[in-house]
C-alpha positions as CSV (number, residue, x, y, z in Angstrom):
1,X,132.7,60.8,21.3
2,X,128.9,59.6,21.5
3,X,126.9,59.4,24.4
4,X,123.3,58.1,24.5
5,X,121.1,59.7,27.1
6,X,118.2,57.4,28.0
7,X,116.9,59.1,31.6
8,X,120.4,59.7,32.8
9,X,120.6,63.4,32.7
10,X,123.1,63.9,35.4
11,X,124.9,61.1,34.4
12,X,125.9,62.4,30.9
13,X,126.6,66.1,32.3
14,X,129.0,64.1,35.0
15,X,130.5,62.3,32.0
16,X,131.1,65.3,29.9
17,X,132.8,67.0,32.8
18,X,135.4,64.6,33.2
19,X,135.8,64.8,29.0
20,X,136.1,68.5,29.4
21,X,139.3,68.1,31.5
22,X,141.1,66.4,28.7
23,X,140.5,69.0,26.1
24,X,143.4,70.7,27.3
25,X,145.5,68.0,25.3
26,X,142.8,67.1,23.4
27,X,141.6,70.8,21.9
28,X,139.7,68.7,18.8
29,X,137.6,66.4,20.8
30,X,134.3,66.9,19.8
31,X,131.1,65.2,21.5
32,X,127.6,64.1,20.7
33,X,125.2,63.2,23.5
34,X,121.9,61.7,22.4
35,X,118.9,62.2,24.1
36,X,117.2,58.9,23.4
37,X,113.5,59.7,24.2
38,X,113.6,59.0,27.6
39,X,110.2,60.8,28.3
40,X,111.7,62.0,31.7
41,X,113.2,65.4,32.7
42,X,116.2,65.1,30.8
43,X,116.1,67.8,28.4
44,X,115.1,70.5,31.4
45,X,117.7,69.1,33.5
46,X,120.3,69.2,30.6
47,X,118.9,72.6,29.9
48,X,119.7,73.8,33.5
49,X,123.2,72.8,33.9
50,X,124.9,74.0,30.4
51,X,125.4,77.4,31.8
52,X,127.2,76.6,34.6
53,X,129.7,74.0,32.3
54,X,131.4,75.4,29.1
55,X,129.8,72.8,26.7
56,X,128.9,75.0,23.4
57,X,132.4,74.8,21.8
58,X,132.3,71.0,21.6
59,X,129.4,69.4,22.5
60,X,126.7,69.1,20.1
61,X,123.0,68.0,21.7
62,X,120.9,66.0,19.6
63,X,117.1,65.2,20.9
64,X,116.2,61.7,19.0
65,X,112.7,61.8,17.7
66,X,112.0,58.0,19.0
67,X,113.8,55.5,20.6
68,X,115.1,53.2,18.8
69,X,117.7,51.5,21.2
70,X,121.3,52.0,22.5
71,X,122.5,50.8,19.1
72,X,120.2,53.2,17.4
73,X,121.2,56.3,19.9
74,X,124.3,56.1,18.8
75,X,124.2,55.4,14.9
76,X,122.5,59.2,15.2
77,X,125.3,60.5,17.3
78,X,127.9,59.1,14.6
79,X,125.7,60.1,11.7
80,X,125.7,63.8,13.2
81,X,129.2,63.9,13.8
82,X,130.4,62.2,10.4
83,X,128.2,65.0,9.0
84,X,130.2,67.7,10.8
85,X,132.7,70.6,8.6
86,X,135.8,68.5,10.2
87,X,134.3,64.7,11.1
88,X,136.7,62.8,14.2
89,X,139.3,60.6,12.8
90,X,137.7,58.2,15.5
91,X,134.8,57.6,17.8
92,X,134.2,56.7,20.9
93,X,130.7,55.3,22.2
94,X,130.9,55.6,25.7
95,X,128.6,54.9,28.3
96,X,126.9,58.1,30.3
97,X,127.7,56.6,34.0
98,X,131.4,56.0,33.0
99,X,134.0,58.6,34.4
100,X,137.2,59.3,32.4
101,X,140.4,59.5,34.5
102,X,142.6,62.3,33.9
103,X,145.1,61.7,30.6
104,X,142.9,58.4,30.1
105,X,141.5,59.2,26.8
106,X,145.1,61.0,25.8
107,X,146.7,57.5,26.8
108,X,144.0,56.1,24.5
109,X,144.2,58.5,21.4
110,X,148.2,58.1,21.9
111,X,148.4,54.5,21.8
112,X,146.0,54.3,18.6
113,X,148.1,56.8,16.7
């Protein structure tokens, strides 16, 4: 899972809360969310908020030294997690406003199996 961060802080921690839900049937979903140089208070507000949601286990943060674009935001996200000890079989990109419904991305992972 990628997700590119361009001054939508509370959008991406929103979006990775309704991804945590599906780890229950989804234990080796892995994401990667991108901080694309937004030159806002992204990193601070990201910062404040992974204590209260367990994100260290399977959420890598990545801060991008430039921005290069959306396209560019996430070709570092899938560099970093192709570079991983156990890379995804598949990736999503997924936008930070969008919310995942409960058993969507199972639904999703089970029909491309």
């Amino acid at each position: 899972m990628a997700i590119v961060n361009y001054r939508t802080p509370a959008m991406v921690l929103a979006c990775l809360d309704s991804l945590r839900r599906e780890r229950k049937a989804l234990p080796s979903l892995q994401a990667i969310a991108v901080e694309n140089a937004s030159g806002d208070d992204s990193v601070a507000v990201r910062s404040a908020r992974l204590g209260e949601m367990p994100f260290s286990d399977w959420v890598q943060f990545r801060a991008a030294p430039l921005n290069g674009g959306f396209g560019w935001g996430n070709n570092e996200a899938i560099i970093a997690l192709l570079a991983n000890e156990t890379p995804p079989d598949a990736i999503l990109l997924i936008n930070p406003d969008a919310m995942i419904e409960p058993g969507a991305l199972v639904a999703l992972v089970e029909d491309m199996g």
